[in-house]
C-alpha positions as CSV (number, residue, x, y, z in Angstrom):
1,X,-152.7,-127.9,9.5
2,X,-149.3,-126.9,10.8
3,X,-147.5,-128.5,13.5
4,X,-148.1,-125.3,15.9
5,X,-152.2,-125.7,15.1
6,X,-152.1,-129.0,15.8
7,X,-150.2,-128.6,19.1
8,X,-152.6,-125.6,20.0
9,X,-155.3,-128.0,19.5
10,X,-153.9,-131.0,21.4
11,X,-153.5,-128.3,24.3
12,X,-156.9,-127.4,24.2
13,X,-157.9,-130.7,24.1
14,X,-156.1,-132.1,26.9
15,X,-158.1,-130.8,29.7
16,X,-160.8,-132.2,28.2
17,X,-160.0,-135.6,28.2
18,X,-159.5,-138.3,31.0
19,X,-156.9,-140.4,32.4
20,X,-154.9,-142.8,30.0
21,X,-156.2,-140.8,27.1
22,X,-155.0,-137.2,28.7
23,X,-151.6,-138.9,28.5
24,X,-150.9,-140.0,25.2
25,X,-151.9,-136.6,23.8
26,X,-149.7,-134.9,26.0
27,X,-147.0,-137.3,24.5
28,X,-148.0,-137.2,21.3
29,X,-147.6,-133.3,21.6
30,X,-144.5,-133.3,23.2
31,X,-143.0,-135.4,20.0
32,X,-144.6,-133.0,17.7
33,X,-142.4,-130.7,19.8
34,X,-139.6,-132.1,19.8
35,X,-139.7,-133.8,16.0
36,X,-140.3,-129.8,14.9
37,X,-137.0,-128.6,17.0
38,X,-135.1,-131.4,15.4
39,X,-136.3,-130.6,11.9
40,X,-134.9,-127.0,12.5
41,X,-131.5,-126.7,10.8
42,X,-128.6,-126.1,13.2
43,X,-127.3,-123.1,11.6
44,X,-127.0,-120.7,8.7
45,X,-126.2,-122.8,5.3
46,X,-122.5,-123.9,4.5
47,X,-121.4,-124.7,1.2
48,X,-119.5,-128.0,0.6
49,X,-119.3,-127.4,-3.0
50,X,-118.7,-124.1,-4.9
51,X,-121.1,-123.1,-7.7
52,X,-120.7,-124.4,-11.0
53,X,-121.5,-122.1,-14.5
54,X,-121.4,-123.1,-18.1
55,X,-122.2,-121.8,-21.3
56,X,-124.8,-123.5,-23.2
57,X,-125.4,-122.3,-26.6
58,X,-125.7,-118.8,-25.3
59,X,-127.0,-119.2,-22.2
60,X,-125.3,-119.3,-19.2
61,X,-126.4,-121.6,-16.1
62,X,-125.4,-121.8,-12.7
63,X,-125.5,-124.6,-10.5
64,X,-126.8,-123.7,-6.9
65,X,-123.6,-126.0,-5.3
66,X,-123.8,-128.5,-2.5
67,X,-124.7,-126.9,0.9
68,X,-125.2,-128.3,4.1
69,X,-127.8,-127.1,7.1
70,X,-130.8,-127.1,4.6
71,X,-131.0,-124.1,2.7
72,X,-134.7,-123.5,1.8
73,X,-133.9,-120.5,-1.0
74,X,-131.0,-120.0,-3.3
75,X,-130.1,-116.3,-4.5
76,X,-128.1,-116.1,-8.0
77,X,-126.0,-113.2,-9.0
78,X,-123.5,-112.9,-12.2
79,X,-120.5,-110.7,-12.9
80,X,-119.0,-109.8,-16.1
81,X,-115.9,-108.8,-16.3
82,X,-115.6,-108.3,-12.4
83,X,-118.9,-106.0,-12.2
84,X,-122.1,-107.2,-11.3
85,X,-124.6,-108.0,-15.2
86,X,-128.0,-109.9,-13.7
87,X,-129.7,-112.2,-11.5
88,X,-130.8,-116.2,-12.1
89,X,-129.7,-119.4,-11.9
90,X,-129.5,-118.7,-16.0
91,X,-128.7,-115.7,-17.7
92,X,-128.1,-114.7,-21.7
93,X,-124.7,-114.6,-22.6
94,X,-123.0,-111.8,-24.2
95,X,-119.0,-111.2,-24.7
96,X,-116.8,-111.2,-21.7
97,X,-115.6,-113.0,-18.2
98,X,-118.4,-114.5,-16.5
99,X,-118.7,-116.4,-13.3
100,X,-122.0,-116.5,-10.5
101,X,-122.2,-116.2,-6.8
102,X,-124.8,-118.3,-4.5
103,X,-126.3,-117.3,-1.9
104,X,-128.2,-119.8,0.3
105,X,-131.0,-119.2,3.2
106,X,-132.4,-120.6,5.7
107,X,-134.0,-119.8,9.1
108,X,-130.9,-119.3,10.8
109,X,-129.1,-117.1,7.8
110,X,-127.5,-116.6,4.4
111,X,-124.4,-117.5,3.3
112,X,-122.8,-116.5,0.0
113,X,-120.8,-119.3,-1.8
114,X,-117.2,-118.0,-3.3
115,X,-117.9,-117.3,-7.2
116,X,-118.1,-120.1,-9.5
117,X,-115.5,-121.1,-12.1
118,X,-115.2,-118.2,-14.7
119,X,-117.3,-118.9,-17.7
120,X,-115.4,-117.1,-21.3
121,X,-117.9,-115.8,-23.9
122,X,-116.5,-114.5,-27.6
């Protein structure tokens, strides 16, 4: 049950009930409330620490970064050579410059991390 079913269903039952015990589920919904609005994050996602890639026997890897404001999703997207070559936090490595950008999301936004260190396949 979610917390807006189980404040729907405190609501319905409210009316129903008496005295003292009317009370303490009006309460008890009211810090559902409020625990749910502090649990929101205060704003789109802000990075603290860029992106991180490596080459690992072939395979490159990205590293979603540190973020702050809770990101719930993380979006990956590699360049070689300056134009964009795939999506992932992992991708197969061919010749060329490499480096990933990370995009982060919330319920407030998206915010794209600057691109990683640069990553040098032969």
């Amino acid at each position: 049950m979610t917390n807006d079913e189980i404040i729907a269903e405190l609501e319905r039952m409210i009316p129903m009930a008496g005295g003292a015990l009317s009370n303490e589920l009006t309460a008890l919904g009211e810090k559902i409330k409020a625990d749910q609005i502090a649990a929101e994050p205060k704003g789109a996602p802000v990075v603290r620490d860029v992106p991180y890639a490596e080459d690992a026997d072939g395979m490159l890897t990205c590293t979603m970064g540190n973020w702050e404001n809770e990101p719930t999703s993380y979006a990956y997207e590699w360049t070689r050579d300056g134009l964009p070559a795939g999506t992932g936090a992992e991708h197969l490595a061919s010749a060329g410059v490499w480096a990933c950008t990370v995009t982060a999301t919330n319920a407030k936004g998206s915010t794209a991390a600057p691109p990683s260190n640069e990553v040098t396949v032969e």
